[in-house]
Each structure stands twice: as C-alpha cells, then as structure tokens.
N, CA, C and O atoms as CSV, one atom per row, in Angstrom:
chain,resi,resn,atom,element,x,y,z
A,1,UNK,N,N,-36.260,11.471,39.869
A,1,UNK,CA,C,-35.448,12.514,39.303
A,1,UNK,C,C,-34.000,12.401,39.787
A,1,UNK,O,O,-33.022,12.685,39.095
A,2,UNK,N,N,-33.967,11.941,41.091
A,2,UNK,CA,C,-32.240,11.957,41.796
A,2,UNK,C,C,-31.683,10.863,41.097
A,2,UNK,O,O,-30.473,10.695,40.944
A,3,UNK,N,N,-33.150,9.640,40.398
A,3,UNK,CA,C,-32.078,8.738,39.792
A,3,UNK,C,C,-31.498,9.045,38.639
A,3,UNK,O,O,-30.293,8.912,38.426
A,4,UNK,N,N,-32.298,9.459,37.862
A,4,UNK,CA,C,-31.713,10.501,36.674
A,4,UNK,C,C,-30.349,11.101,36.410
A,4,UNK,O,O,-29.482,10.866,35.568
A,5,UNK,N,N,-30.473,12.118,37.601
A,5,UNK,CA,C,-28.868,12.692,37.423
A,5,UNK,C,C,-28.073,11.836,38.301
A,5,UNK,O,O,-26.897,11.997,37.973
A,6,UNK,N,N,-28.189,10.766,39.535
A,6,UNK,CA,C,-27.257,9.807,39.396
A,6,UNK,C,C,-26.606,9.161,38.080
A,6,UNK,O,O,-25.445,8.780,37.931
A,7,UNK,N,N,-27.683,9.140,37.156
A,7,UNK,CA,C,-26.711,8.094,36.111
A,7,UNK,C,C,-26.704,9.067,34.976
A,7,UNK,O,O,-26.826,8.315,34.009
A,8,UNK,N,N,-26.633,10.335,34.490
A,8,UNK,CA,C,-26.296,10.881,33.619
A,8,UNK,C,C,-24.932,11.922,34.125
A,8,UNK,O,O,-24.178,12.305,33.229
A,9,UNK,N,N,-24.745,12.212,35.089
A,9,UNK,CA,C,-23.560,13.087,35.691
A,9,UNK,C,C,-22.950,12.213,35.385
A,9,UNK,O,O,-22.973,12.327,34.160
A,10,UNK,N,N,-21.974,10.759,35.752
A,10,UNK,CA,C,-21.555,10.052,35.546
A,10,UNK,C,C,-21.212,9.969,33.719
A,10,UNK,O,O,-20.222,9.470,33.184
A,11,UNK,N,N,-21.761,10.279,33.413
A,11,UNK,CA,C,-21.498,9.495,32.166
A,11,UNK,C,C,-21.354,10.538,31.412
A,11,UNK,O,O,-20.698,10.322,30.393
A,12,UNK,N,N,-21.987,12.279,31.651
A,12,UNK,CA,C,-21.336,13.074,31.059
A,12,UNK,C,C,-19.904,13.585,31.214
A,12,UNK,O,O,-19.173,14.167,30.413
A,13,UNK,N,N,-19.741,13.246,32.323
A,13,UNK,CA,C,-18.056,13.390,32.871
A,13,UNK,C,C,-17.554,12.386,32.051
A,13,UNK,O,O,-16.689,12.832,31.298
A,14,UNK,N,N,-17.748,11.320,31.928
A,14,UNK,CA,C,-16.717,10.473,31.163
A,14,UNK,C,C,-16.421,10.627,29.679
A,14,UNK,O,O,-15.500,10.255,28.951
A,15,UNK,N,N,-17.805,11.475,29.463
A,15,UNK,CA,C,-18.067,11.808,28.064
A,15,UNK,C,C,-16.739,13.243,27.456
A,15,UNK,O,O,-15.940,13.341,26.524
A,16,UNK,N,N,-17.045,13.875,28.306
A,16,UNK,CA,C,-16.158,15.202,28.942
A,16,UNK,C,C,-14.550,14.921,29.017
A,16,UNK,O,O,-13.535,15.497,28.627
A,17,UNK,N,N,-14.790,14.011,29.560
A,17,UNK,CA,C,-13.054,13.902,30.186
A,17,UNK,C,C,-12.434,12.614,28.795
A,17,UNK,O,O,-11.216,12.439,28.807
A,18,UNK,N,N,-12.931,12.118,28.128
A,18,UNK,CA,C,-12.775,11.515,26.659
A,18,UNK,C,C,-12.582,12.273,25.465
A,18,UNK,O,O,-11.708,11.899,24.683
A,19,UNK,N,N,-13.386,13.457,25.165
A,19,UNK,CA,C,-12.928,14.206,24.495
A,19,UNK,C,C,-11.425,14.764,23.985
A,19,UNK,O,O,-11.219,14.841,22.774
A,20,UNK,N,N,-10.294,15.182,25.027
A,20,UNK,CA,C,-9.247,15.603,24.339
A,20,UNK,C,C,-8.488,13.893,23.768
A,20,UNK,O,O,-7.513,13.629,23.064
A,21,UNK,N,N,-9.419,13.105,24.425
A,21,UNK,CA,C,-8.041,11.999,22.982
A,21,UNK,C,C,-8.693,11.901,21.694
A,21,UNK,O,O,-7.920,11.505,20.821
A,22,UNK,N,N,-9.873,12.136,21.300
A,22,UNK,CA,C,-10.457,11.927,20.042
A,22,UNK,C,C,-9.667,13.318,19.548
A,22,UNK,O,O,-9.019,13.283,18.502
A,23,UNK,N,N,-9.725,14.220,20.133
A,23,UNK,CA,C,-9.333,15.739,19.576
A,23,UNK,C,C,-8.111,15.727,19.228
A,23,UNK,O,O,-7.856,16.545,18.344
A,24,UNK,N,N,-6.954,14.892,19.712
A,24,UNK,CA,C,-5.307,14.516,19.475
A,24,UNK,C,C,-5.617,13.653,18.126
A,24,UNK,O,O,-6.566,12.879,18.003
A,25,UNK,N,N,-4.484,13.982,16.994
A,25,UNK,CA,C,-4.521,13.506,16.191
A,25,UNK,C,C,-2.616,13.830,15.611
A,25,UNK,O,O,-1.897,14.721,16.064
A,26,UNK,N,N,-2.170,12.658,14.382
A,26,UNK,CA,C,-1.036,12.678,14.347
A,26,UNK,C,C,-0.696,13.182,12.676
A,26,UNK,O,O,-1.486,12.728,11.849
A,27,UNK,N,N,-0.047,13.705,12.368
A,27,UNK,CA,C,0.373,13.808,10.806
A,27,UNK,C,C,1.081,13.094,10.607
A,27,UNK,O,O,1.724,12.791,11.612
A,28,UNK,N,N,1.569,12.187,9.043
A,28,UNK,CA,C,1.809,11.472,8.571
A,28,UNK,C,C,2.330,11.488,7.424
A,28,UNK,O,O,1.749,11.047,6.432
A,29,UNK,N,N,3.545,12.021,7.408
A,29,UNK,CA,C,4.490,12.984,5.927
A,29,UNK,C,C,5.166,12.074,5.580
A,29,UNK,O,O,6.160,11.989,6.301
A,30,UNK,N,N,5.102,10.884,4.360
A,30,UNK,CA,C,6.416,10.856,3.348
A,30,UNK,C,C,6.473,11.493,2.793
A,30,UNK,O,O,5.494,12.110,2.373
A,31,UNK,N,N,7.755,11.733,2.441
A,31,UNK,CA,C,8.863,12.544,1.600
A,31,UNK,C,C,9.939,12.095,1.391
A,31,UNK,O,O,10.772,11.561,2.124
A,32,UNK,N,N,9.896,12.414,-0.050
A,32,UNK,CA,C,10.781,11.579,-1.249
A,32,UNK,C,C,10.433,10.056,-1.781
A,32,UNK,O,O,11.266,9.514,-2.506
A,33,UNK,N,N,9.505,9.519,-1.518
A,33,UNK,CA,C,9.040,8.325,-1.651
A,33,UNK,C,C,8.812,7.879,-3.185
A,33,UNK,O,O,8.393,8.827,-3.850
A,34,UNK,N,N,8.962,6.789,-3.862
A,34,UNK,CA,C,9.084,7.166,-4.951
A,34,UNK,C,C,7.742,6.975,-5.364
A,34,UNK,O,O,7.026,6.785,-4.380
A,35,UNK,N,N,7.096,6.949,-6.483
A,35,UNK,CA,C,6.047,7.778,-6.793
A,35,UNK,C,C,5.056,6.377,-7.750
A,35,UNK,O,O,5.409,6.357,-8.929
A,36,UNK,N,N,4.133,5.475,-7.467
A,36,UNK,CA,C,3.744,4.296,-8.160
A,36,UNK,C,C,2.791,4.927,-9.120
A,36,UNK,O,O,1.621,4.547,-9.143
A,37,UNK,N,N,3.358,6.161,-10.160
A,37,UNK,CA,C,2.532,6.505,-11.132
A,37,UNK,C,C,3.084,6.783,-12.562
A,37,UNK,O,O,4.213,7.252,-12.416
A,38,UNK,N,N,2.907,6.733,-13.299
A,38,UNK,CA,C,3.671,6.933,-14.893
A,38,UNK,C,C,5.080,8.131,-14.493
A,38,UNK,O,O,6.173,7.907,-15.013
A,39,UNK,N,N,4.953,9.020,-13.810
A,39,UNK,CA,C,6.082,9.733,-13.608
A,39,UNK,C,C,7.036,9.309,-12.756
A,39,UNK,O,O,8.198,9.244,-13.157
A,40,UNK,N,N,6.733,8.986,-11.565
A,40,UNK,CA,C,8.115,7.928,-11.069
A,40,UNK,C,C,8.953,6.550,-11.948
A,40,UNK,O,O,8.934,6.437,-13.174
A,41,UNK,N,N,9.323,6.047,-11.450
A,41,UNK,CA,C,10.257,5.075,-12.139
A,41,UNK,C,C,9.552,4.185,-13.085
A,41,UNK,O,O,8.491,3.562,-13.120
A,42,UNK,N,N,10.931,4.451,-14.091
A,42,UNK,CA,C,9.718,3.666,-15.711
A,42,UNK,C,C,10.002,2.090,-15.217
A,42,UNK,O,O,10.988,1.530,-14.738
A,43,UNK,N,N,8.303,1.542,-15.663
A,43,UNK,CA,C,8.170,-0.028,-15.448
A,43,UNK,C,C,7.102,-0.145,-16.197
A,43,UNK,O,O,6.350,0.684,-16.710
A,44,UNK,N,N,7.164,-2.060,-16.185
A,44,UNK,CA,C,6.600,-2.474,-17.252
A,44,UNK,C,C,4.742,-1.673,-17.405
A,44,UNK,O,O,4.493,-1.229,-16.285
A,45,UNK,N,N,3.953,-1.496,-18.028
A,45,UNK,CA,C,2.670,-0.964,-18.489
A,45,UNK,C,C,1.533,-2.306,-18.214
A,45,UNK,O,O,1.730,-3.513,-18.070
A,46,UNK,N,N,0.923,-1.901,-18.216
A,46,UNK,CA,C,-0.754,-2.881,-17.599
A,46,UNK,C,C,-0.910,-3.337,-18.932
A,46,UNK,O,O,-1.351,-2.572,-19.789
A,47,UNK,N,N,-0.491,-4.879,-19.279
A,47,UNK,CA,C,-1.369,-5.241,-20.148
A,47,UNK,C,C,-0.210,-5.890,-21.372
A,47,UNK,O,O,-0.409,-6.519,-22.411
A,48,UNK,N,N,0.617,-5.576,-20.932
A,48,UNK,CA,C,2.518,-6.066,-21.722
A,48,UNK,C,C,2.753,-7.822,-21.118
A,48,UNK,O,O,2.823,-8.338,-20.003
A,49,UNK,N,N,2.815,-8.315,-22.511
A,49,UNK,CA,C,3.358,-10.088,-22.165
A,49,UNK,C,C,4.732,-9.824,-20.932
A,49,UNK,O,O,5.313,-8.809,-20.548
A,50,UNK,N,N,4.856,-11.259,-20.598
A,50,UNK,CA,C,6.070,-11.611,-20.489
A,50,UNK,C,C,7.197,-11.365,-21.254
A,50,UNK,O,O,8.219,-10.768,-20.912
A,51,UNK,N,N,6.899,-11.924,-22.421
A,51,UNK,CA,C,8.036,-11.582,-23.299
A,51,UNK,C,C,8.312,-10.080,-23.688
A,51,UNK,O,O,9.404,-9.622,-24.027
A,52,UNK,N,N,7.196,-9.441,-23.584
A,52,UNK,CA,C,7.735,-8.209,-24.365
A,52,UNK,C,C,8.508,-7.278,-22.841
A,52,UNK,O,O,9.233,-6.300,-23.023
A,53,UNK,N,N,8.155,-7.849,-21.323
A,53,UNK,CA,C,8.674,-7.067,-20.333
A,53,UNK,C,C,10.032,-7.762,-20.216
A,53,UNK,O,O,11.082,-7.409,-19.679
A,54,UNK,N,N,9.726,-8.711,-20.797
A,54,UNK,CA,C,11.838,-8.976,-20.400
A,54,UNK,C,C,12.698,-8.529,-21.542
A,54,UNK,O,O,13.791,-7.994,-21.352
A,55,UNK,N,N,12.238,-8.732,-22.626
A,55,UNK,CA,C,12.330,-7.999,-23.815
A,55,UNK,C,C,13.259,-6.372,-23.795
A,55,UNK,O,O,14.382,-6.124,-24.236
A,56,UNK,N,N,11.958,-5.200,-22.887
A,56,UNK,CA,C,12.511,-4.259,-22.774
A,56,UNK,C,C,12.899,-4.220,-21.720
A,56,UNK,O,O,13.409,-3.142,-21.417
A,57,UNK,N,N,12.878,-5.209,-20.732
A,57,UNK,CA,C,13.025,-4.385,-18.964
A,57,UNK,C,C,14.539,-5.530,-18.693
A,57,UNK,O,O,15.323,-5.473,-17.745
A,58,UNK,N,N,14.553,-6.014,-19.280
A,58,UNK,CA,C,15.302,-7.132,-19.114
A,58,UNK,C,C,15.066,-8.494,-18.116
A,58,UNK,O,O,14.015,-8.384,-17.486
A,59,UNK,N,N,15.682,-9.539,-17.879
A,59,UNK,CA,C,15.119,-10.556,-16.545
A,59,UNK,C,C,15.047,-9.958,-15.522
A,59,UNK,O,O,15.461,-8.804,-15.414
A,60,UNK,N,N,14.518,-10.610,-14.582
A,60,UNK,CA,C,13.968,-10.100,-13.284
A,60,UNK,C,C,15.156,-10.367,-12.339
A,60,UNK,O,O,16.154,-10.653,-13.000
A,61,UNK,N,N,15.394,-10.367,-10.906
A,61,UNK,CA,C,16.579,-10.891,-10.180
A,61,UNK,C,C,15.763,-12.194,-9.709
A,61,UNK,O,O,16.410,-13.234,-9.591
A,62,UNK,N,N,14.425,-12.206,-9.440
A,62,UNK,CA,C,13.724,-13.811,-9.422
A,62,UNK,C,C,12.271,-13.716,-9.603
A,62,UNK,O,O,11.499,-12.812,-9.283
A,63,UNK,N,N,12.055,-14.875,-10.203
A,63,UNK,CA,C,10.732,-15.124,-10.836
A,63,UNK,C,C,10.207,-16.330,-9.882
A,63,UNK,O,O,10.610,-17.489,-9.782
A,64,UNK,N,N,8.968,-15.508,-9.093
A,64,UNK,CA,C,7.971,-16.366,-8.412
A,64,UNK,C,C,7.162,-16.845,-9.035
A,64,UNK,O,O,6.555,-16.308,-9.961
A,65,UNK,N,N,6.989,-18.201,-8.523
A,65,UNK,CA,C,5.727,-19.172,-8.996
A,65,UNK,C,C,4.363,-18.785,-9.102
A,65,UNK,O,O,3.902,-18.260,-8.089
A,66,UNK,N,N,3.701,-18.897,-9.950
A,66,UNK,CA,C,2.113,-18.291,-10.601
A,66,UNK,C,C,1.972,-19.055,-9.020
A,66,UNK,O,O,2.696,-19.868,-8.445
A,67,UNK,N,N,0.404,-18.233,-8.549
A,67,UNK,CA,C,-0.183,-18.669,-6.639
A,67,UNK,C,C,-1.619,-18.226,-7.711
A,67,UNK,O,O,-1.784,-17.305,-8.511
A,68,UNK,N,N,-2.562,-19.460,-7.230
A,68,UNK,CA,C,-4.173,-19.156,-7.366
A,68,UNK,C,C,-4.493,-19.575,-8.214
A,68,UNK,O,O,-3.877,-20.425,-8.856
A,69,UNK,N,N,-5.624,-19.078,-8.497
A,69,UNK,CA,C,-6.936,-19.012,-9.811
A,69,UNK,C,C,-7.798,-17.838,-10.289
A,69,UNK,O,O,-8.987,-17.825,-9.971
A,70,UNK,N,N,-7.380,-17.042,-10.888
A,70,UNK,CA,C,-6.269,-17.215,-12.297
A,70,UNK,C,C,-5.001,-17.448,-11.545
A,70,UNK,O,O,-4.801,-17.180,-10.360
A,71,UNK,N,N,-4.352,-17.868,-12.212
A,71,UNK,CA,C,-2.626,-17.749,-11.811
A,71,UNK,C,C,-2.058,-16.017,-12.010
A,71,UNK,O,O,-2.215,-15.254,-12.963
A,72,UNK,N,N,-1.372,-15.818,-10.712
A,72,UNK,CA,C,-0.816,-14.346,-10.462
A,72,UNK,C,C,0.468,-15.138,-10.421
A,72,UNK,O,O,0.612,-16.294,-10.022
A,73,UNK,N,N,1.685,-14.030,-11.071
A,73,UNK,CA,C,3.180,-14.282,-11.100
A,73,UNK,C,C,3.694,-12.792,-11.171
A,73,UNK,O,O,3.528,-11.887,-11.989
A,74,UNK,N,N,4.715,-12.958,-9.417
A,74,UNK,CA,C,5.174,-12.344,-9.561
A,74,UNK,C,C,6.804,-12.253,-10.087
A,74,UNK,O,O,7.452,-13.254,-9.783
A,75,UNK,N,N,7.420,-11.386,-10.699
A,75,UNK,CA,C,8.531,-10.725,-11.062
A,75,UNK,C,C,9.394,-9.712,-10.479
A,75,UNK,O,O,9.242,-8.530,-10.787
A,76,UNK,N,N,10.427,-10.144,-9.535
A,76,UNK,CA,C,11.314,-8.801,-9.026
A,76,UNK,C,C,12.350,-8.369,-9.207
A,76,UNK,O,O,13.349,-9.063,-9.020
A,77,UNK,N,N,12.437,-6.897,-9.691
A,77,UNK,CA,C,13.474,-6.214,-9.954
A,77,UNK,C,C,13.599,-5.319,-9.466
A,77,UNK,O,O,12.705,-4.799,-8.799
A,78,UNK,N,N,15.254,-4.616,-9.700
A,78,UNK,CA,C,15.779,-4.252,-8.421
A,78,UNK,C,C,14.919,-3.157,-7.454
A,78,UNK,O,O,15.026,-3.154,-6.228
A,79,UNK,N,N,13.971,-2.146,-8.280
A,79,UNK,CA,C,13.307,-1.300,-7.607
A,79,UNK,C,C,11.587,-1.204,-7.830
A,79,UNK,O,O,10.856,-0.237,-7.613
A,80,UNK,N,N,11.208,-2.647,-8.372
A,80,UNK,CA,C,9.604,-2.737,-8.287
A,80,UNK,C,C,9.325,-3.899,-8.748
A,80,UNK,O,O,10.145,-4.456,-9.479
A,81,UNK,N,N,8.246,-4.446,-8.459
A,81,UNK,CA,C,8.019,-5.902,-8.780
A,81,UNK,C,C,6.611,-5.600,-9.781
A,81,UNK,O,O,5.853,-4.630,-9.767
A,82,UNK,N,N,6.596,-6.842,-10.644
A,82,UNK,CA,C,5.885,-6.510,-11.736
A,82,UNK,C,C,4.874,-8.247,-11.074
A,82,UNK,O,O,5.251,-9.313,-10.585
A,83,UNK,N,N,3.520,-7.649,-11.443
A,83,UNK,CA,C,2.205,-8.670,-11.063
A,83,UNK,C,C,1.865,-9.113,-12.110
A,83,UNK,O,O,1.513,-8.196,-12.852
A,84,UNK,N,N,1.765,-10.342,-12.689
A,84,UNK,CA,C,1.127,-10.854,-13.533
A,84,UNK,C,C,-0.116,-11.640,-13.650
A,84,UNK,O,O,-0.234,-12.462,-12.740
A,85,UNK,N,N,-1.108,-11.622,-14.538
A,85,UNK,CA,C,-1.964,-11.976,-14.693
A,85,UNK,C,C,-2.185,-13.235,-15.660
A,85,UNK,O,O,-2.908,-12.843,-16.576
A,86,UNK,N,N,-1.820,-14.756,-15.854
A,86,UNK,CA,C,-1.301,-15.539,-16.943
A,86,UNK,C,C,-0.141,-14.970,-16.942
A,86,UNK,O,O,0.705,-14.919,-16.049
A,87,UNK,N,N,-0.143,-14.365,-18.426
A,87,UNK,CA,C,1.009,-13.572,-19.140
A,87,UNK,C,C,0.773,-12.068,-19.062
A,87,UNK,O,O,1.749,-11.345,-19.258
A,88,UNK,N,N,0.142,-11.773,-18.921
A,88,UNK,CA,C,0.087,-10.423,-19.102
A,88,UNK,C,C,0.158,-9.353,-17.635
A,88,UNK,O,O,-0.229,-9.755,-16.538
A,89,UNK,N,N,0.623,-8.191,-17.824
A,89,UNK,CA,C,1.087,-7.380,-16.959
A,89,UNK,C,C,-0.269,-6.900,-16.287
A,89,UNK,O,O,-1.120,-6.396,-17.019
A,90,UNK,N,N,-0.612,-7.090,-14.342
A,90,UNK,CA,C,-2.013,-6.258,-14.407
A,90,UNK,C,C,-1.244,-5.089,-12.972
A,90,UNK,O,O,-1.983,-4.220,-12.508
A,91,UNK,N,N,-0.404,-5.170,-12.659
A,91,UNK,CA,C,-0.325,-4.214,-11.706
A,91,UNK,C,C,1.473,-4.030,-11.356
A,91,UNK,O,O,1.915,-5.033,-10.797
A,92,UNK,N,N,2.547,-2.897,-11.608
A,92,UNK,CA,C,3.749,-3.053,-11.390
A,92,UNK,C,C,3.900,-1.936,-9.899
A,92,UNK,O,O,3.688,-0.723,-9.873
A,93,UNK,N,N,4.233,-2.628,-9.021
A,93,UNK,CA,C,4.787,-1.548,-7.961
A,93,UNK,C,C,6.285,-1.286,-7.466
A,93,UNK,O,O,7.038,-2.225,-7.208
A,94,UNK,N,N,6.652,0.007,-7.355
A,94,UNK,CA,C,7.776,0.376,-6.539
A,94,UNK,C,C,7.864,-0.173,-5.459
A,94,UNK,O,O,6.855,-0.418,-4.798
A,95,UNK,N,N,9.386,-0.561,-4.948
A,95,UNK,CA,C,9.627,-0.884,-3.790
A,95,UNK,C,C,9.761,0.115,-2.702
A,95,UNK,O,O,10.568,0.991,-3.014
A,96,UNK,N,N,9.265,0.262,-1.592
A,96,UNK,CA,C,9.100,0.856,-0.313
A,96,UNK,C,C,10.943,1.341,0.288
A,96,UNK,O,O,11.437,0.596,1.135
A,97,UNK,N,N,11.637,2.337,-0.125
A,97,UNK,CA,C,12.473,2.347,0.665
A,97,UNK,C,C,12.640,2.998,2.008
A,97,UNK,O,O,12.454,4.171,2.331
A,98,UNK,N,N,13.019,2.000,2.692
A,98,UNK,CA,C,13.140,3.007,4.480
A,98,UNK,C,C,14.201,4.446,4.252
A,98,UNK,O,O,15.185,4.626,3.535
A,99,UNK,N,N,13.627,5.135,5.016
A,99,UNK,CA,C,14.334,6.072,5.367
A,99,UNK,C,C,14.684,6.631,6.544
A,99,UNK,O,O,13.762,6.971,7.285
A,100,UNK,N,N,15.847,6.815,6.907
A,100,UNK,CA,C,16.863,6.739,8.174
A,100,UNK,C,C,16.584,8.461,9.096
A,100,UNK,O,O,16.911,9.574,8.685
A,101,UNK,N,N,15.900,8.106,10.381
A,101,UNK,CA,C,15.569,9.457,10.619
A,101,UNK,C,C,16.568,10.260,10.957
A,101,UNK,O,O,16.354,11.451,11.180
C-alpha cells in the first residue's frame, strides 16, 4: 500500500501543477484582412481559360511555369495569384498583407 501512494502522489502533483498551462490559451484576431470569398476582391472564377482571365483581368506581373502531374500554373497579380489547372482556373487567392502593429 506505501508503494502505491509512493508512486501516485508523485504523479498527481505533476498532474496538478500541469494544469494551469493547458488552461492558458491565446486569441488570434485578424482584422481587415482581405476576404478569399466572392465578396472581397474581384478575381478570376473556378473554371475560366487562360484566355478568357487575361482577357478580362488583364496579364499577370509573371507567369510561373506549369510544376507536376496534372500541370498546375501559377499567375501573379498585383493582389492575388490565380492557380491553374492545364488551362483552366481551379483556385484564385488574395495576397496576405502584413500589418504594422
């Protein structure tokens, strides 16, 4: 029995004295960030050629080399880069701007 609570005192104290860092936790607020959904900044649509995104969006500032299998190409302009799939549009994201605390 004395060995018992030799090795469980021990380990409920550590158990005990561990608790307030699981219990600390941090919040995590952007604000003003711009928004990678149909209401933030207009960009090209899922599923739009090449041609028809330079068409309306105009050229890019540089066009990366298709990487893989399928071939992905990306497209960047000044405030989101457009993902391609072959030719066709499968994912456009906003660029991340820092903000100065």
């Amino acid at each position: 029995m004395s060995t018992y609570k030799a090795f469980i005192l021990p380990v409920l104290l550590s158990v005990l004295c561990g608790l307030p860092t699981f219990a600390a936790a941090e919040t995590l607020s952007i604000i003003d960030a711009p928004a990678n959904s149909t209401t933030g900044i207009p960009r090209p649509g899922r599923g739009m050629t090449m041609q028809q995104v330079e068409a309306a969006f105009g050229s890019p500032r540089q066009k990366m080399a298709p990487v893989g299998e399928p071939p992905i190409t990306r497209w960047v302009y000044e405030q989101y880069t457009v993902h391609f799939e072959h030719d066709r549009v499968i994912h456009s994201a906003v660029h991340h701007q820092m903000q100065k605390p």
